[in-house]
PATOR-131913 format. One record per residue: residue in three letters; x, y, z of N, C-alpha, C in turn. Coordinates in pm, whole numbers, padded with zeros to 5 digits, always signed. Example, Ala and Ser with C-alpha at 12.3 -4.5 7.8 and 13.67 -1.06 7.14 Angstrom:
ALA+01319-00569+00780+01230-00450+00780+01320-00330+00780;SER+01285-00225+00708+01367-00106+00714+01290+00003+00787;
This chain:
UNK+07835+13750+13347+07824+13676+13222+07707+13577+13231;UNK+07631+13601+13085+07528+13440+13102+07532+13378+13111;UNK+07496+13212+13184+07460+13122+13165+07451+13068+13017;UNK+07569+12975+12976+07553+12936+12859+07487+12777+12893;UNK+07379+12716+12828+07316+12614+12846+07342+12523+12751;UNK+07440+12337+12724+07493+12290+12628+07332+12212+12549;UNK+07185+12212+12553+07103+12163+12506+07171+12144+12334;UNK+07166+12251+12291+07140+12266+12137+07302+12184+12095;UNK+07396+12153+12136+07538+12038+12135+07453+11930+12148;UNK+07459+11927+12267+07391+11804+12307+07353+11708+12229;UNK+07181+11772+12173+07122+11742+12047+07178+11708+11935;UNK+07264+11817+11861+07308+11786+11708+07417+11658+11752;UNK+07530+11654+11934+07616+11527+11957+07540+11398+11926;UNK+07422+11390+11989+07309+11251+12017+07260+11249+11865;UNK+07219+11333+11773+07154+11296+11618+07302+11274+11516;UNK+07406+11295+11564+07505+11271+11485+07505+11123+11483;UNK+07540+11079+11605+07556+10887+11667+07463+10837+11616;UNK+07325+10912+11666+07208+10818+11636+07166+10821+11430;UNK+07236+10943+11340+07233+10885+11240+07361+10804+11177;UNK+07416+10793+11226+07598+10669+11225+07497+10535+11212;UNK+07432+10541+11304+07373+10403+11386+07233+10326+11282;UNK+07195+10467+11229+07047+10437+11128+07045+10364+11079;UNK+06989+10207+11096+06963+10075+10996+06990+09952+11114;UNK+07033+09998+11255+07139+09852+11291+06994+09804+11372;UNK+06991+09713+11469+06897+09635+11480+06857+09645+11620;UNK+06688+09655+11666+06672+09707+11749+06718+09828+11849;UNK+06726+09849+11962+06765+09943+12017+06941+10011+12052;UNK+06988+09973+11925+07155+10022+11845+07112+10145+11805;UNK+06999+10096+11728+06979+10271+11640+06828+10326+11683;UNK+06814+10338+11818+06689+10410+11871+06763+10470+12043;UNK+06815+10393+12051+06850+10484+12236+06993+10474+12204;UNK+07005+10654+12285+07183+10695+12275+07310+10625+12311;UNK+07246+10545+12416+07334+10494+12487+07406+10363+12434;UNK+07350+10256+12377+07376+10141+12296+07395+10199+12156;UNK+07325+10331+12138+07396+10350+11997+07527+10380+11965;UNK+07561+10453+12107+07713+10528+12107+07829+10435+12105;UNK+07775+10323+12201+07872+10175+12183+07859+10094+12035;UNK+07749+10160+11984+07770+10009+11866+07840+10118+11723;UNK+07841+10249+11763+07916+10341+11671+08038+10307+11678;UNK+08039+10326+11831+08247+10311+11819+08290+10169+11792;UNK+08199+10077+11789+08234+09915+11795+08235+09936+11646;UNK+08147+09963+11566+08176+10001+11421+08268+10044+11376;UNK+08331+10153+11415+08453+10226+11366+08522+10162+11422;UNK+08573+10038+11510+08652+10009+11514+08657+09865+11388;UNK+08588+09852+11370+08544+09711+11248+08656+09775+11110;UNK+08601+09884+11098+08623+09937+10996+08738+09979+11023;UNK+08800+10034+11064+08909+10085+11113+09079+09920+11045;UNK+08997+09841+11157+09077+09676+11174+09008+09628+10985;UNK+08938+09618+10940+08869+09582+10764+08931+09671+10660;UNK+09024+09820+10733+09045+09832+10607+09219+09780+10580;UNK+09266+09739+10693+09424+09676+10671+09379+09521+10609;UNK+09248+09465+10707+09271+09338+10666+09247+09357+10485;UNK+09175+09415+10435+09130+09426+10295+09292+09441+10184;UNK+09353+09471+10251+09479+09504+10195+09623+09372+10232;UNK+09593+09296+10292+09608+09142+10347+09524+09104+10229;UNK+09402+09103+10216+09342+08992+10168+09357+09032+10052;UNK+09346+09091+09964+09377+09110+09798+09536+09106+09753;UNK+09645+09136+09841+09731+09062+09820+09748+08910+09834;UNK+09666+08840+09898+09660+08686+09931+09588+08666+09807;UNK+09513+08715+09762+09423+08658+09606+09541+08717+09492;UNK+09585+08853+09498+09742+08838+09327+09790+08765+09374;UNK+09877+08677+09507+09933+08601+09505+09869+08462+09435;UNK+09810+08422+09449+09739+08317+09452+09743+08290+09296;UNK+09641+08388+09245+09619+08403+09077+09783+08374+08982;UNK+09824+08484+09049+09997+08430+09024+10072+08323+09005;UNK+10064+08235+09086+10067+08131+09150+10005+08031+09096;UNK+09888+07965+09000+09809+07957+08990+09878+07964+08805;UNK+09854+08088+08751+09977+08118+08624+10041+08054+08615;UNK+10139+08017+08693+10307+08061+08719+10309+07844+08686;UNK+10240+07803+08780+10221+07637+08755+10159+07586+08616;UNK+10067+07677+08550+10057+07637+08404+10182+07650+08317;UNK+10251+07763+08302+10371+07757+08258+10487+07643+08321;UNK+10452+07549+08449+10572+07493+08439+10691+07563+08538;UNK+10637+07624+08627+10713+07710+08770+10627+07709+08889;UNK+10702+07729+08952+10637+07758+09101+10641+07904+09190;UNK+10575+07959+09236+10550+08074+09224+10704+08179+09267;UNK+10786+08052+09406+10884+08171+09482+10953+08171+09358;UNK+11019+08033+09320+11126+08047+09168+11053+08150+09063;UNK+10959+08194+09042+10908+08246+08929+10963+08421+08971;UNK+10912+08456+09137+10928+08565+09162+11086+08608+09203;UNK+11129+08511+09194+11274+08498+09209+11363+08546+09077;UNK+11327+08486+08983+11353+08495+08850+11295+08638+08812;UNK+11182+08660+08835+11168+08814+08849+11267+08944+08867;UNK+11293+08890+08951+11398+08985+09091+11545+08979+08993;UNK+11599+08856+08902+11719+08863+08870+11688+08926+08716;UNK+11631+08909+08714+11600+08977+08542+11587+09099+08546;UNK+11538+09161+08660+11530+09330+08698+11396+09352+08648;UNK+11322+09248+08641+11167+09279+08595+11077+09338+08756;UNK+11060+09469+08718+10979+09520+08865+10862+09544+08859;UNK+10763+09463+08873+10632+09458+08863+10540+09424+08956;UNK+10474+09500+09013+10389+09453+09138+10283+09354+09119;UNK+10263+09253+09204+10186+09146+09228+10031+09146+09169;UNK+09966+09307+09184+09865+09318+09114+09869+09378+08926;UNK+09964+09409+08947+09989+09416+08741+10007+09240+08739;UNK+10083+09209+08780+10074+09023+08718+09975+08952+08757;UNK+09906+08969+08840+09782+08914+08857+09673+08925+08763;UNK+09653+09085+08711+09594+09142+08608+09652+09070+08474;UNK+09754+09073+08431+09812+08989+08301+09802+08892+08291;UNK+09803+08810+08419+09784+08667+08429+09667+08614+08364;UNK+09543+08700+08436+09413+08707+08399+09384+08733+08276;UNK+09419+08855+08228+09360+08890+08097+09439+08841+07958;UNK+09580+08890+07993+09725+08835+07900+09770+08734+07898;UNK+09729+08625+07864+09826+08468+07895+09965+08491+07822;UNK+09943+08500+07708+10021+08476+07638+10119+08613+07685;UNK+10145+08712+07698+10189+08795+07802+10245+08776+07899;UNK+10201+08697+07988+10218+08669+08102+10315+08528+08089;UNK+10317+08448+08001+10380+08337+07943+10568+08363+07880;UNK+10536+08487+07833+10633+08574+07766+10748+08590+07905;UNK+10659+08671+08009+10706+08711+08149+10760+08565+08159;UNK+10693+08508+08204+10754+08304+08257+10884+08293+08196;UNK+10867+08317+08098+10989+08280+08002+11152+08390+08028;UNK+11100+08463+08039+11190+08581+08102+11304+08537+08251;UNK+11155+08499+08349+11244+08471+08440+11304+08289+08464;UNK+11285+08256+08338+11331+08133+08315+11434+08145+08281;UNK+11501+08224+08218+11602+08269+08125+11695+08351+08240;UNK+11638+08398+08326+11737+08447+08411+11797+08372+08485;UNK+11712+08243+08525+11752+08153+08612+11848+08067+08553;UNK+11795+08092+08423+11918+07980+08347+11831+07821+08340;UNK+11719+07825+08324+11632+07661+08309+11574+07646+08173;
């Protein structure tokens, strides 16, 4: 059997990394070797950025919410509390969105779980 020779892998392995790497700064995106580390250091960024991204935009509907919830005259746990007994099931980013765009909507909602609470 022939001699199979891995050159032509090799190549397309090393131009795969080294175009991952295309733009980063100095010798990241010119030699294999620092490129291959700053690839996987990348994918790991990204990897850990896309949970935090999903942390952090729930920390902003909360907030906006929150934020609502004190113009009407509540505080956010009693508000989401009052939520919960009224059987109103609405995720944090629909009320964040209403909050924003719907006041008077979103005022309506206030009133709802005011009424459940009994205040």
């Amino acid at each position: 059997m022939a001699r199979v020779k891995g050159a032509m892998m090799t190549r397309k392995r090393r131009k795969k990394t080294l175009k991952l790497t295309k733009g980063y700064f100095g010798a990241k995106s010119r030699l294999f070797k620092s490129a291959k580390s700053a690839a996987m250091k990348s994918g790991q960024y990204a990897y850990i950025g896309r949970r935090l991204k999903k942390r952090d935009f729930r920390r902003l509907w909360i907030t906006r919410i929150s934020a609502a919830a004190k113009m009407n005259g509540m505080n956010y746990s009693t508000f989401m509390h009052g939520l919960k007994v009224a059987n109103i099931d609405m995720n944090r980013k629909m009320l964040s969105e209403i909050a924003i765009s719907d006041a008077q909507a979103f005022s309506a909602i206030v009133g709802q779980s005011k009424a459940a609470l009994g205040k």
